[in-house]
C-alpha positions in Angstrom: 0.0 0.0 0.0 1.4 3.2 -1.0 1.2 6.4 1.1 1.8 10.0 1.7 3.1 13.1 3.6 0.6 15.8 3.1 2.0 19.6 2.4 0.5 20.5 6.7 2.5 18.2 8.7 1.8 17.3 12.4 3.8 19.8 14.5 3.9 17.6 17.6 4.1 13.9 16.2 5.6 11.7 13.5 3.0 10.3 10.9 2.7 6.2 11.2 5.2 4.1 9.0 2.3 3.5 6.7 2.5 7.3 5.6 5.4 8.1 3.3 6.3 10.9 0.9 3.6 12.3 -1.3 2.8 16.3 -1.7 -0.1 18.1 -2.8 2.2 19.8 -5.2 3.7 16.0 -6.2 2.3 13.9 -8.9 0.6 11.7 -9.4 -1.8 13.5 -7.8 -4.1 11.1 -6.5 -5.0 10.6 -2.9 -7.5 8.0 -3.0 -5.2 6.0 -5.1 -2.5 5.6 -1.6 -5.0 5.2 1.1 -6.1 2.8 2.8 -9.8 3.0 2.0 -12.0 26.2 23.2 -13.0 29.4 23.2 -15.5 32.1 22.2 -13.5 35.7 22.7 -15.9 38.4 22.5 -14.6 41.6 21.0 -14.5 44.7 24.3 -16.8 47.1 24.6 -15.5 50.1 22.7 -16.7 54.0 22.9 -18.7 54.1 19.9 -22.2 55.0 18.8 -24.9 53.5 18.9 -26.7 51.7 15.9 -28.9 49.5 14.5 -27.9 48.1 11.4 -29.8 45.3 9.4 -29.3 41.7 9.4 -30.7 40.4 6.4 -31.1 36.5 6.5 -31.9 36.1 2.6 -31.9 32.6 0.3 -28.3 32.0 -0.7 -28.5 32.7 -4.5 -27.5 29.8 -6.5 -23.5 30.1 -7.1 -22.0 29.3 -10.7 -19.3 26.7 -9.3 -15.3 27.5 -10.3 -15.0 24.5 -11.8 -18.2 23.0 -13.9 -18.5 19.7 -14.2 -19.8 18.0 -17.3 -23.7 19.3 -18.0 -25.1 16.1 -18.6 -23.6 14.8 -15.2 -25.9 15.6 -12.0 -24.3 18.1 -9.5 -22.9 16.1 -6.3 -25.0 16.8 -3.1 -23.3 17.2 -0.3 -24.6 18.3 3.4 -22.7 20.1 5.8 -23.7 20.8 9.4 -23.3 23.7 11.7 -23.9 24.3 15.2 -23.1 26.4 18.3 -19.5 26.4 18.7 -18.6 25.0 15.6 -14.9 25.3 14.8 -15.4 28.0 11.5 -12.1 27.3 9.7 -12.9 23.4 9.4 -16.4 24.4 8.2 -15.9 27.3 5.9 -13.1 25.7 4.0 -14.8 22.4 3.8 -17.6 24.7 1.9 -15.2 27.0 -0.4 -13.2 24.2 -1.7 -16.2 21.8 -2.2 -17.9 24.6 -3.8 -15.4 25.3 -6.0 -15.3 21.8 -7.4 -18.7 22.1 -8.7 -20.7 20.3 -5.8 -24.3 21.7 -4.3 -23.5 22.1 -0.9 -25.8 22.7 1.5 -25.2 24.4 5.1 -27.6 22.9 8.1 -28.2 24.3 11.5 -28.9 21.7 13.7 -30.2 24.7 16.1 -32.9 26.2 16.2 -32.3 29.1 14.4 -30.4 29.5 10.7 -27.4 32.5 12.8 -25.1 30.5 14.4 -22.3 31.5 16.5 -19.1 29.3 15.7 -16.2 28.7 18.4 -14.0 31.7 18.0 -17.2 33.8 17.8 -17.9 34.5 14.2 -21.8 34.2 13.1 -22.3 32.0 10.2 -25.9 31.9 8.4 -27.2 28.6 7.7 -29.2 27.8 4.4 -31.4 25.5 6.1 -32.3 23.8 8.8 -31.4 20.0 9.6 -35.6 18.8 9.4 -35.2 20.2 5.8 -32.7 17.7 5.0 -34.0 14.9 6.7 -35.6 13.1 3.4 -32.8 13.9 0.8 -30.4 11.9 -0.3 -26.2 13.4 -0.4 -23.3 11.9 -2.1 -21.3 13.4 1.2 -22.0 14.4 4.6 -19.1 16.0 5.9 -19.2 17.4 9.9 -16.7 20.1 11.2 -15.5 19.6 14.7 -14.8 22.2 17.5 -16.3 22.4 20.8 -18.9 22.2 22.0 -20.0 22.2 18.5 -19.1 18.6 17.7 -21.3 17.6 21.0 -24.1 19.7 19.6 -23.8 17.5 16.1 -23.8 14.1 18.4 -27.1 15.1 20.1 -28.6 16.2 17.3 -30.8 12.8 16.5 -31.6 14.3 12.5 -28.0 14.0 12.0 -27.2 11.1 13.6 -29.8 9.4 11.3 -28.8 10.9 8.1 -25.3 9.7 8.9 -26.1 6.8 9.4 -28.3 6.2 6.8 -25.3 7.6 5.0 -22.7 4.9 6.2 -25.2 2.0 5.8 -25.4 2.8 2.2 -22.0 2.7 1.8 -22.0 6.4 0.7 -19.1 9.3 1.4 -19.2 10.8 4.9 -16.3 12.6 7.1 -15.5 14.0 9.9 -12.5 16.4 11.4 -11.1 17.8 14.6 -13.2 16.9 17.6 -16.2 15.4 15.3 -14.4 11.9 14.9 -14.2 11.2 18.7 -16.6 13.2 20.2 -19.4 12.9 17.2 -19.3 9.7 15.0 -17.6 7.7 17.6 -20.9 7.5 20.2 -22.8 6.7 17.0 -21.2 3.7 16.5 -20.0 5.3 12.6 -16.2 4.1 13.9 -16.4 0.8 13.5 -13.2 -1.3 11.7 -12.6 2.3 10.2 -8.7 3.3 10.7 -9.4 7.2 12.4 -7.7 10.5 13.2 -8.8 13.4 14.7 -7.2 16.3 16.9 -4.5 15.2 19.3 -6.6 16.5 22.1 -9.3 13.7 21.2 -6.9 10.4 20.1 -7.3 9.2 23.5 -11.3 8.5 23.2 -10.8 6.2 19.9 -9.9 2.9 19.7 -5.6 2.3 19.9 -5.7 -0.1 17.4 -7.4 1.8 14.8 -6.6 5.3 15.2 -4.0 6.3 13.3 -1.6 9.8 13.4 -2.1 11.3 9.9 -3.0 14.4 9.1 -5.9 12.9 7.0 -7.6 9.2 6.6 -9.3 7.4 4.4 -10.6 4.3 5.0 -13.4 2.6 3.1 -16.7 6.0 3.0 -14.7 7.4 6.3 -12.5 10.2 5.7 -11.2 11.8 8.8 -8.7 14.7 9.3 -7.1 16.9 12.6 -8.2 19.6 12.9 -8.2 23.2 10.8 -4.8 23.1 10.3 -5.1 20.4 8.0 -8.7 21.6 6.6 -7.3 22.2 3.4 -6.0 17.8 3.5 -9.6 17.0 4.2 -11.7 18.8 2.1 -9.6 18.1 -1.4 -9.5 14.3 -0.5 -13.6 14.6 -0.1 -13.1 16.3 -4.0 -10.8 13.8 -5.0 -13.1 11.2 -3.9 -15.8 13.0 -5.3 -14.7 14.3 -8.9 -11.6 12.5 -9.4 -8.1 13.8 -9.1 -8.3 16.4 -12.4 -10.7 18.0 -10.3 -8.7 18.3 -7.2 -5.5 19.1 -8.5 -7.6 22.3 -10.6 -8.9 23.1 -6.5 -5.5 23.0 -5.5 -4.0 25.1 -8.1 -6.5 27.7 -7.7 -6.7 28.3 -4.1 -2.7 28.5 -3.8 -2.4 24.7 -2.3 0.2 23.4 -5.1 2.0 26.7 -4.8 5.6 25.8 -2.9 6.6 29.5 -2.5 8.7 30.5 0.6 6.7 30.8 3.5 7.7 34.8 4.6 9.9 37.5 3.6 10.7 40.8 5.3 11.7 43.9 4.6 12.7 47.2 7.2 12.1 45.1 10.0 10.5 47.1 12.9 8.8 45.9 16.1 5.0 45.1 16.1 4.9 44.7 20.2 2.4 46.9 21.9 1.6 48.1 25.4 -2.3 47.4 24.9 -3.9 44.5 23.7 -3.6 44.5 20.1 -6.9 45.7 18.3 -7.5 44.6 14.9 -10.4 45.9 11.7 -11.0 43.3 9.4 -13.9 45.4 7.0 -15.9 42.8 4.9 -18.1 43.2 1.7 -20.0 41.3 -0.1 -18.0 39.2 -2.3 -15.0 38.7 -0.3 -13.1 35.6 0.3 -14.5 33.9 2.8 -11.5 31.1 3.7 -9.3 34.4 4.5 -11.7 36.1 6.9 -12.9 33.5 9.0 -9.2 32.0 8.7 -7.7 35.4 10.2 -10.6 36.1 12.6 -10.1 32.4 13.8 -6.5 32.4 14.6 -6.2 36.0 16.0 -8.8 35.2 18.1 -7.1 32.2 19.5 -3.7 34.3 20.2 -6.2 36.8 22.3 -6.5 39.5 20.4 -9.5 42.0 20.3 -11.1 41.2 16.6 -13.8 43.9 15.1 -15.8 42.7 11.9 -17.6 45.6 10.5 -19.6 45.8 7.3 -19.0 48.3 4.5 -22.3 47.3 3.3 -26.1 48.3 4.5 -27.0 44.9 6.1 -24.5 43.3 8.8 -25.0 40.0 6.6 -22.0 39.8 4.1 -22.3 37.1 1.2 -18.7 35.9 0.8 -17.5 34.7 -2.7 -18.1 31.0 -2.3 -21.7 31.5 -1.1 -21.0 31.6 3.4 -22.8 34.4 5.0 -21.5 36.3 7.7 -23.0 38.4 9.9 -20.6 41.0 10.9 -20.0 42.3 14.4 -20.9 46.1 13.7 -21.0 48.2 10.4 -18.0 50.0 9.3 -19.3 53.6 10.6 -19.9 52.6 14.1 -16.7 50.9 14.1 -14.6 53.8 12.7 -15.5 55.7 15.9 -12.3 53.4 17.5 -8.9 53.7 17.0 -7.2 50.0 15.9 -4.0 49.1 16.2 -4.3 46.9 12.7 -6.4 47.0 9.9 -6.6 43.9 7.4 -8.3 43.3 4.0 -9.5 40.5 3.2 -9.1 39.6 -0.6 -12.2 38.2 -2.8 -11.9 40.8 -6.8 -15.6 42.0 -5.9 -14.9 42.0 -2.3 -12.1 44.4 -2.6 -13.8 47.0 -5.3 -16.9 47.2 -2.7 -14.1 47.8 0.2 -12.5 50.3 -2.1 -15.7 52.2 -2.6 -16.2 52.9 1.1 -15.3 56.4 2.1 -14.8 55.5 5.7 -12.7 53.0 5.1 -10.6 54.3 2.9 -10.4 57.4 5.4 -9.8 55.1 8.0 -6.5 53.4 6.1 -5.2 56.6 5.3 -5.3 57.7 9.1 -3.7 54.7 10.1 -1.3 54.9 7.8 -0.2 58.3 8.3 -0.3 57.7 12.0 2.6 55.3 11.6 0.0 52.2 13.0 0.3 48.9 11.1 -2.5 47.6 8.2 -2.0 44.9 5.9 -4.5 42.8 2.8 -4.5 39.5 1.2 -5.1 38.2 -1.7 -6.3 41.2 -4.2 -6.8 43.7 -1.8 -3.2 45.0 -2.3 -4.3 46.0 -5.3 -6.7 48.4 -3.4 -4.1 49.6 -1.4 -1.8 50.8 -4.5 -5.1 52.3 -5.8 -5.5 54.4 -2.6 -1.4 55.1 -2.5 -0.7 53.7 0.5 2.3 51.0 -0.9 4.6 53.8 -1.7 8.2 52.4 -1.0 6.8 48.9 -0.3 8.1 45.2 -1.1 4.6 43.1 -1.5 3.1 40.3 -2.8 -0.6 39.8 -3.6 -2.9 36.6 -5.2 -1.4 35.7 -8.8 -4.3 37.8 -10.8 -3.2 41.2 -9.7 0.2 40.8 -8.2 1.3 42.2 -11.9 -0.6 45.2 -11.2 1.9 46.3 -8.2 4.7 48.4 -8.5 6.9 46.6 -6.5 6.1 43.1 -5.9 7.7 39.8 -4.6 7.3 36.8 -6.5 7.7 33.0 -4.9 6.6 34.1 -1.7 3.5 33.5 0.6 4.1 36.4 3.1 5.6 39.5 2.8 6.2 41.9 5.7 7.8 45.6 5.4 7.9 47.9 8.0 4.6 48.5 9.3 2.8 46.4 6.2 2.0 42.6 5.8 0.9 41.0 2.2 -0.3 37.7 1.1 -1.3 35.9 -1.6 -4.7 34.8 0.0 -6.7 31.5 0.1 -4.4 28.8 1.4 -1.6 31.2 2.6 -4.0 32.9 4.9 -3.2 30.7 8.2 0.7 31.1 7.4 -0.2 35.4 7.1 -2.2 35.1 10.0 0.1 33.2 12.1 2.7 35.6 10.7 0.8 38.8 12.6 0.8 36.5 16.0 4.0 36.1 15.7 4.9 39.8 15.1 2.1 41.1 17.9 3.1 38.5 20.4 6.0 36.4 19.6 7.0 33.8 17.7 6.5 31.9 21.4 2.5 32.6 21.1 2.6 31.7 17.1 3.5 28.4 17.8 1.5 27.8 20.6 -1.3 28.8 18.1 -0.7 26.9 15.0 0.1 23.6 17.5 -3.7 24.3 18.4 -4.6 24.5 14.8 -2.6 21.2 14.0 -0.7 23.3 11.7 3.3 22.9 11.5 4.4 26.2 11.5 8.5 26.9 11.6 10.6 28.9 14.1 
């Protein structure tokens, strides 16, 4: 039996002797092939005015998928569940990159309302609820961990039955993080099925099945880490899916095959602060979901103070691949504060909307001239040349516009000068993230981080 290293390697362990050396960026590309078939931060309360924005919780609109499949072949159903405390990497990326492959995903609250609040406190917007999907039939059911959101899964009876309906059937399910141990083990969904899941949960599974890779396969299981390795999970679930033309095209486009150096920097000055560091992240509709949730997420967990505000009328932003979010406050009320970084998130529409906003664009050039740090991912550079703020600065940004920059840095994920960090967005987004711990608190606290996230991260 053949086997693999995947491109996120454990940062605490050595894979099993049956796992050997295959890259996401290797070919053959096929994954199937060599397989054996804490912590909800609130944001603190800041002087600012008081307002009462919209939430608008509208149908998802049907999305055109990034890569089509045949017509004549039916779309692939696939059924993702949500619920309080979810962990919102696992669950966000498992919906871009699945989306992206062409299949009809649907998001389920198994709550009892459609808004709900993930473990590092962002709102996500199910499509529908779990009753709704209690009679259909899905090629894949795929569960996010996190805590308590993978107890919330196992004692929600409608998913239990679906999944196993799902198993008996012999059709694709998979779980990650928590969900393995704490969700599809009591269900009795383990059974002869090698298993990972998060180091925190290895102890509850069976020794002689569980197994230390960052992703498994075996038989219709697929099981993963945690959401350092999201990325792992969700193309094997394509692979296994579409086939491995399809997955390699998902890893191509969101950065995955890239095998850039990790960070660069240029006029290196300290980031440490005095204060709690306070960080904007403005969304619109259309940006890149994977990036916001994935820098909310990991700042979060290193403890600092995260705003969301919306650029838009309604708090409810429509990211690129179809995930609502509901923001934590609209970009006026937030501009009232003073923040100690600013990030853009990429997404093309996502960062002409953000580019239209007067506030925010007043907002960057005050912190820019006030010598305090901002940054952007993916094409939101872009925006930040068009504004004139990336005089004098190295940078890199996603492949479509880094051409567009006056001074860019190619064959890198990360760029940092001065005051600024760039990224190229999508799958670099936990290494930038992680790259802004590491400058706001140490490369001590980045570590401590990305060991959480079962992410191997260097230094």
């Amino acid at each position: 039996m053949k086997s693999f290293s995947p491109i996120f390697s454990l940062p605490t362990s050595n894979p099993p002797a049956s796992v050997s050396a295959f890259t996401f960026h290797s070919l053959p590309f096929s994954l199937h092939a060599q397989i054996q078939n804490p912590k909800t931060q609130k944001n603190p309360t800041l002087n600012k005015r008081s307002s009462n924005p919209t939430i608008d919780i509208s149908p998802t609109p049907v999305l055109t998928p990034t890569i089509s499949p045949p017509s004549s072949v039916p779309p692939k159903k696939v059924l993702v569940p949500i619920g309080f405390g979810t962990e919102e990497m696992e669950a966000v990326i498992i919906i871009a990159i699945l989306r992206r492959a062409g299949a009809a995903v649907t998001v389920a609250s198994v709550e009892e309302q459609l808004v709900v609040e993930a473990s590092a406190g962002t709102k996500l917007v199910a499509e529908a609820f779990i009753s709704d999907c209690s009679s259909q039939t899905f090629d894949l059911v795929a569960l996010p961990g996190g805590m308590p959101g993978s107890a919330r899964l196992r004692d929600c009876k409608i998913l239990q039955e679906i999944t196993t309906k799902q198993a008996e059937q012999k059709r694709l399910y998979g779980a990650i993080c928590a969900a393995p141990a704490v969700t599809l083990l009591p269900w009795g969904l383990l059974k002869r099925k090698q298993t990972t899941c998060h180091p925190a949960f290895m102890g509850k599974l069976s020794q002689f099945w569980a197994v230390k890779s960052n992703f498994q396969v075996s038989g219709e299981l697929t099981t993963s880490r945690g959401p350092g390795t999201s990325f792992e999970f969700a193309v094997s679930l394509v692979e296994q899916l579409f086939g491995e033309s399809v997955a390699k095209e998902v890893c191509d486009s969101t950065l995955l095959s890239s095998d850039d150096v990790r960070e660069e920097e240029f006029n290196e000055v300290s980031w440490s602060l005095d204060n709690t560091p306070r960080v904007l992240i403005p969304l619109a509709n259309g940006c890149e979901e994977v990036e916001v949730v994935t820098i909310i997420d990991i700042l979060r967990r290193a403890n600092a103070y995260v705003t969301v505000a919306s650029v838009e009328k309604s708090l409810q932003i429509l990211g690129s691949n179809g995930t609502k979010i509901i923001a934590d406050n609209t970009i006026s009320a937030a501009s009232e504060s003073i923040y100690d970084l600013i990030i853009l998130a990429g997404g093309i529409s996502g960062a002409e909307r953000l580019h239209k906003s007067r506030i925010l664009k007043k907002l960057l050039k005050e912190q820019v001239s006030a010598g305090r740090f901002f940054g952007a991912l993916g094409s939101s550079p872009a925006i930040l040349q068009k504004q004139g703020l990336l005089k004098e600065k190295r940078v890199t940004a996603h492949p479509s516009v880094i051409s567009t920059l006056s001074d860019s840095v190619n064959g890198t994920q990360v760029v940092i000068d001065g005051r600024l960090i760039t990224s190229k967005g999508l799958s670099t987004a936990t290494n930038f993230a992680l790259s802004i711990v590491s400058k706001l608190f140490g490369k001590a606290r980045a570590r401590s981080v990305a060991e959480g996230l079962v992410f191997k991260y260097p230094g």
